[in-house]
N, C-alpha and C positions, 0 to 999 in steps of 0.2 A: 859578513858582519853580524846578522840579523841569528846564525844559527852558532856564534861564537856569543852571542846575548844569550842563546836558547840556555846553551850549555850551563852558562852561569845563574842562571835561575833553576836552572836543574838541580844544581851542588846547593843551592838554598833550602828548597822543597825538599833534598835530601836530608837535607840536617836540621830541618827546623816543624815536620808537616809528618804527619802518619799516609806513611808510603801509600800506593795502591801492591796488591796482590803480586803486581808485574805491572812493568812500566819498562817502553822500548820507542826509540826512535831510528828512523833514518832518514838524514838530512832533515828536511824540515815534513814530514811524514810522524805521527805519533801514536802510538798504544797503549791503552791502559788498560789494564783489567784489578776493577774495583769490587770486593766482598764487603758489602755492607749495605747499610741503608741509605735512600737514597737522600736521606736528610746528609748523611756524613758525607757521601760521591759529590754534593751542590755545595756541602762546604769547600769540600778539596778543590774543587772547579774553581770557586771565588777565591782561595787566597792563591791557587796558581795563578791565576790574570791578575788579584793584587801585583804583585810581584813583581808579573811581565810589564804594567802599567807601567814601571818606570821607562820600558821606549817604549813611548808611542805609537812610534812607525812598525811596531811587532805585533800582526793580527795574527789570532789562530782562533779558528772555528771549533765548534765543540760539536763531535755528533754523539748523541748519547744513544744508546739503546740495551734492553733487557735482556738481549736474545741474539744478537749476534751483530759482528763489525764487519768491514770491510776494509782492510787495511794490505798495502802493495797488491800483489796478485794471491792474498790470501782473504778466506772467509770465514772467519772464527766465530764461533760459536759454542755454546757448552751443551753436552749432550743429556741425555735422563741419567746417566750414574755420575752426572757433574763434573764428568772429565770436560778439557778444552779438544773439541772438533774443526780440523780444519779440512776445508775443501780449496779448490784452485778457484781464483777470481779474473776473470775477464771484461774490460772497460769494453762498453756499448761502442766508443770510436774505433775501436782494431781495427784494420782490415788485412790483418793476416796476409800480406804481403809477402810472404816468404818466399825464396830465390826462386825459381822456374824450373820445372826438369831440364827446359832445353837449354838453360844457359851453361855456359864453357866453367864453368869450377868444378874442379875432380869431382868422380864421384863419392871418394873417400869423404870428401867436406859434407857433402849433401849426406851422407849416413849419417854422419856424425852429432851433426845439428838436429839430425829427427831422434837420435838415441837421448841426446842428451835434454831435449824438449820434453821427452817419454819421460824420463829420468825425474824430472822439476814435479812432471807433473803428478808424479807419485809419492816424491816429499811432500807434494800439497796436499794429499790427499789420506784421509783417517781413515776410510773405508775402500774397500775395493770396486765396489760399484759407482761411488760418485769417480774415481779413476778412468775404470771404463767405458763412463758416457764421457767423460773430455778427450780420453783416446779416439773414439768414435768420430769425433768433430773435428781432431787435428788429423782425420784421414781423409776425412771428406774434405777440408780443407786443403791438404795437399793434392788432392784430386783434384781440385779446382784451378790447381799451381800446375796441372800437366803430368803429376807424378802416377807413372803405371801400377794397377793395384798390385801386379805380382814381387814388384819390386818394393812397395809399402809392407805388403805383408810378410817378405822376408827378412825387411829393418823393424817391422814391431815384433816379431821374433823372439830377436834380441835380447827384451825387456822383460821383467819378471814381478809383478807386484810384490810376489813372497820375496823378493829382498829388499824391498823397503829399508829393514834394519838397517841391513849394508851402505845402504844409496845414504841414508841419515849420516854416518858415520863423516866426520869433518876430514877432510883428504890434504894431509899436510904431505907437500910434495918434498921429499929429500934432494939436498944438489945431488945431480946426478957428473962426477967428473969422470965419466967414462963417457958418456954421449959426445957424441961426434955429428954436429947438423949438415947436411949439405941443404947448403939456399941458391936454388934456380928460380928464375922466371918461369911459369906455368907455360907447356904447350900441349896441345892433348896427344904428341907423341909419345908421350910417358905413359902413356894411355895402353902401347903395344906389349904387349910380353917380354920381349927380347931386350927392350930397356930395363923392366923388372928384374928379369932372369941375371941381367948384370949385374946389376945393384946387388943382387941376392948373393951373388959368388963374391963380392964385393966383401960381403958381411959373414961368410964364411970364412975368410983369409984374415978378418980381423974379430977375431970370436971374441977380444980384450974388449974390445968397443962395442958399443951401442951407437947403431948409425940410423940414423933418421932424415926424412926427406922433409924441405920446409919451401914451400912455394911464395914466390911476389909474385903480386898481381902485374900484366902487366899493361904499361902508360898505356893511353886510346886518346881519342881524339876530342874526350871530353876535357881530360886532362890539361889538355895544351890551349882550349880554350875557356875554362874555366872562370869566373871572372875574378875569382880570389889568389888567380896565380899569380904571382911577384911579375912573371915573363910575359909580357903583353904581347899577344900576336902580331906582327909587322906587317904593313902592306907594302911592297915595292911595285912602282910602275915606271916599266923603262918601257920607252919608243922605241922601237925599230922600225928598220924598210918593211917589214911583216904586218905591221902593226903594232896591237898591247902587246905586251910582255909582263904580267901580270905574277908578283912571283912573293908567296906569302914563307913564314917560316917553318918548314916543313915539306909546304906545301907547293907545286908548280902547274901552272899551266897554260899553256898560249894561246891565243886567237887567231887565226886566219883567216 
């Protein structure tokens, strides 16, 4: 409701208020970038909250500054020849959390998420050196996650600051009606060559198609006790001449 208000004060300030330079929202997150004095930036501030005043229940904080924002995971700032400079922005809470080498998802996934972290993190970035002190940290952070250096340094690799350009460019994906998905449950037997080498002859025999391999996770025992599951786990207790008989769903086991 509150960012369905935002919007229509937005279309207001549009048509009735001298714009800012650039002005960007996501969700209820917001950007402006203001040329002028700061008598004009306190005016626009005041008839933007006039505005929003009419609900109440719509607070939005204002941080102002000369010299640089902080806005999502970016750090904007204007440089000496007055371009707009961005670097990557990191919240003091993270804790970088990222999957574990030793847990059970391909290792295709786990490439893939560092390439494409690489990737972010060189859109965010204007210069090549603030890039490479945040590559630096998401090594050492992965290092922390279990990940072997010789395997980190074959996936940063991969990545190349000089195509930034590229990485910039918006990737509008085409249907593709030639792909053909096969969706399994993950086991790390796929994991062997010889199930590869199939697949592969597989894709050979159908050169027409595009085959791809697409993994589900699969159910654990979190799953089945989870508390938001529709399926509540049952307890049955039947007596015997043995004793309990103790017999959950899924799950069994007896006493003697």
């Amino acid at each position: 409701m509150y960012i369905t208000e935002l919007a229509y004060f937005e279309d207001i300030i549009e048509s009735g208020l001298p714009s800012p330079v650039f002005y960007g929202r996501y969700i209820d997150d917001i950007i402006c970038i203001y040329a002028g004095s700061k008598y004009h930036m306190d005016n626009f501030v005041a008839d933007f909250d006039y505005y929003r005043s009419y609900s109440a229940e719509l607070k939005i904080n204002w941080i102002i500054s000369a010299t640089s924002a902080e806005f999502l995971d970016l750090v904007i700032s204007q440089n000496k020849s007055g371009k707009i400079h961005l670097a990557p922005h990191q919240k003091l809470l993270n804790k970088y959390l990222y999957v574990p080498f030793c847990s059970y998802h391909p290792k295709d996934s786990k490439t893939g998420f560092i390439k494409a972290e690489l990737i972010r993190y060189i859109r965010n970035s204007s210069s090549e050196h603030e890039f490479t002190i945040i590559a630096k940290r998401f090594f050492y952070r992965l290092r922390v996650r279990g990940y072997p250096p010789r395997y980190l340094i074959w996936v940063f690799s991969k990545v190349f600051y000089s195509r930034r350009s590229q990485y910039l460019k918006s990737s509008s994906a085409a249907s593709d009606n030639n792909l053909v998905p096969f969706v399994t449950q993950y086991n790390p037997v796929w994991e062997i060559p010889k199930f590869r080498t199939g697949l592969n002859i597989f894709r050979d025999h159908t050169a027409k198609y595009r085959t791809t391999v697409a993994f589900r996770r699969n159910r654990n025992l979190m799953d089945a006790i989870n508390a938001s599951n529709s399926r509540k786990l049952r307890c049955k207790l039947v007596r015997t001449r043995l004793g309990s008989d103790i017999r959950w769903t899924g799950i069994k086991k007896r006493h003697h």
